[in-house]
BALOBA-1460 file (C-alpha; in Angstrom, 3 decimals):
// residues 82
<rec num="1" residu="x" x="129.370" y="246.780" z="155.577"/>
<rec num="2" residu="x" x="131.430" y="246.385" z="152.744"/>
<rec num="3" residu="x" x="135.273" y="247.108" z="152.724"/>
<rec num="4" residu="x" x="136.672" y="249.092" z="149.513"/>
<rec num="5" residu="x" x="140.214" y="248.820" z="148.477"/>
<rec num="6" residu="x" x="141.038" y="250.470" z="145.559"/>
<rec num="7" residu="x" x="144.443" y="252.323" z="144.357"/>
<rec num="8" residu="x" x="144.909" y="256.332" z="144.471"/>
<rec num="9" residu="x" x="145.133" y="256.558" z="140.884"/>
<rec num="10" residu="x" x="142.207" y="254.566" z="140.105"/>
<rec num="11" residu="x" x="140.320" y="256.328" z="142.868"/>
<rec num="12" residu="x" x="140.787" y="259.729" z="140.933"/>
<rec num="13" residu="x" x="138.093" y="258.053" z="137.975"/>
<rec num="14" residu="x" x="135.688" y="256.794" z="140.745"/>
<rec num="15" residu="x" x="135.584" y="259.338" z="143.418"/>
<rec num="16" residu="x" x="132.205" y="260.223" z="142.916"/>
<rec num="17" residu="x" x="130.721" y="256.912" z="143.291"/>
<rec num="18" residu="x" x="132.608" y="255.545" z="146.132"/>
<rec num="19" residu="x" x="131.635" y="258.966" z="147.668"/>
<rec num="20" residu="x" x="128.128" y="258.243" z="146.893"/>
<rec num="21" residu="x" x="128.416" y="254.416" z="148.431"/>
<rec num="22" residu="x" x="130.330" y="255.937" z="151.536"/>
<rec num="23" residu="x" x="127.697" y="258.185" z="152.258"/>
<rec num="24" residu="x" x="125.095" y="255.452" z="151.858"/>
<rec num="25" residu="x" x="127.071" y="253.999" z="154.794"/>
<rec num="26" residu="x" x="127.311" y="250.704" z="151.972"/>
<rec num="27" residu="x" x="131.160" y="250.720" z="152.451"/>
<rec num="28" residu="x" x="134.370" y="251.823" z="153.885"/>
<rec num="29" residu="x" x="136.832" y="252.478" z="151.392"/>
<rec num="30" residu="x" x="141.124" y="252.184" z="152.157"/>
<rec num="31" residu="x" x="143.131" y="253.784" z="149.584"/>
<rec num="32" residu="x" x="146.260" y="251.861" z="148.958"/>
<rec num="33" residu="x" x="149.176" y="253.351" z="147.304"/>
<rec num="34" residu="x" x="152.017" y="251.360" z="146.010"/>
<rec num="35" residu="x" x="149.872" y="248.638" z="147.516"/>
<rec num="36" residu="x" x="150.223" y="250.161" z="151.162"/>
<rec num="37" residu="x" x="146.983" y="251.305" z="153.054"/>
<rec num="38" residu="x" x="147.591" y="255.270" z="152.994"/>
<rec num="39" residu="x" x="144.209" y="256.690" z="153.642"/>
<rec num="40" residu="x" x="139.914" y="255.650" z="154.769"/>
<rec num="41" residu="x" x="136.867" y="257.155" z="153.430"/>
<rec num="42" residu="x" x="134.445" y="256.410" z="156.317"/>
<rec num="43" residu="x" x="130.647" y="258.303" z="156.806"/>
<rec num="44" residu="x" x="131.103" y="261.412" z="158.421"/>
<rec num="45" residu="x" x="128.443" y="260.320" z="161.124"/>
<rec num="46" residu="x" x="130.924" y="257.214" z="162.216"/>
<rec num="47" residu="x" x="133.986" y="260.078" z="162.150"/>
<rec num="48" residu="x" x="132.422" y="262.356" z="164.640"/>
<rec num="49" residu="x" x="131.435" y="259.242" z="166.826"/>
<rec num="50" residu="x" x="135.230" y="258.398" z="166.723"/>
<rec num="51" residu="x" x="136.790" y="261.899" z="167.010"/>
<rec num="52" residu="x" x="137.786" y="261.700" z="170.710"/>
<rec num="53" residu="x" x="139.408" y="258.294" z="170.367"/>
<rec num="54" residu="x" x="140.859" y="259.252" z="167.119"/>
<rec num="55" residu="x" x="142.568" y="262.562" z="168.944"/>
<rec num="56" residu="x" x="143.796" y="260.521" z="172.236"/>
<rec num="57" residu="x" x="145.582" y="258.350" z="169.714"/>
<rec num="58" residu="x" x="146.914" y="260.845" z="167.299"/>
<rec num="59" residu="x" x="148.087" y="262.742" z="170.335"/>
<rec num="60" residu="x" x="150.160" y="259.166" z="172.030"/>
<rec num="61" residu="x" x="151.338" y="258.840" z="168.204"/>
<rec num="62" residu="x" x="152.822" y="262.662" z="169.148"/>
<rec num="63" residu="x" x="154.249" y="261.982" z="172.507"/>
<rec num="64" residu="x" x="156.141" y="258.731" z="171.610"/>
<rec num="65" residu="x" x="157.557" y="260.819" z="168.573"/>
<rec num="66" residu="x" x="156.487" y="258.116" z="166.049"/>
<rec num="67" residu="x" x="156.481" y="260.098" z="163.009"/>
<rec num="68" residu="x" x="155.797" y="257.260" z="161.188"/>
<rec num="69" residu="x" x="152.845" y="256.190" z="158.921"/>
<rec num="70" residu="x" x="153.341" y="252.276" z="159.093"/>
<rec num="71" residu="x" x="150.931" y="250.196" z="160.248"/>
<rec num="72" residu="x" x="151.287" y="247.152" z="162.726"/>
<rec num="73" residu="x" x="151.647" y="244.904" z="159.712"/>
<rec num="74" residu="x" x="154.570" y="246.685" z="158.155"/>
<rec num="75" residu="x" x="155.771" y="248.325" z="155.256"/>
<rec num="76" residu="x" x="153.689" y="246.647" z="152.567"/>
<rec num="77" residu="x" x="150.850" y="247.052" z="154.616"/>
<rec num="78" residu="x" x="147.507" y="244.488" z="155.642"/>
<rec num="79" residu="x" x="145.473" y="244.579" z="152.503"/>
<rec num="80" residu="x" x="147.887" y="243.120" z="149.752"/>
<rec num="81" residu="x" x="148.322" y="244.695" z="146.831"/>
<rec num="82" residu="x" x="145.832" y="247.208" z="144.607"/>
């Protein structure tokens, strides 16, 4: 499967499509903005498979009071830039 990287702003003009390839399960899409990773489009069907892991995570996240969005490769993120 194909991974998507593509700025907010330029996402806004190609929403549709990248929906459209998302749902296809042809790619993953990260949303980057300032170059940073922010958000990921992913098929619903591979959400709901991950919703328990994603909750046990979010809720660690929670407990250690990490408030923070940063990823383990830092502020400008793992993907480079948009």
């Amino acid at each position: 499967m194909e991974l998507v990287r593509i700025g907010a702003n330029k996402l806004r003009t190609n929403l549709g499509g990248l929906i459209d390839q998302v749902h296809r399960s042809e790619c993953d899409v990260i949303v980057t903005r300032y170059i940073r990773p922010i958000v990921a489009i992913i098929p619903y069907q591979d959400y709901l498979a991950m919703k328990d892991a994603l909750d046990t995570v979010r809720r660690e996240r929670e407990q250690r009071g990490s408030g923070s969005d940063r990823g383990p490769a830092g502020p400008r993120g793992a993907f480079g830039q948009e």
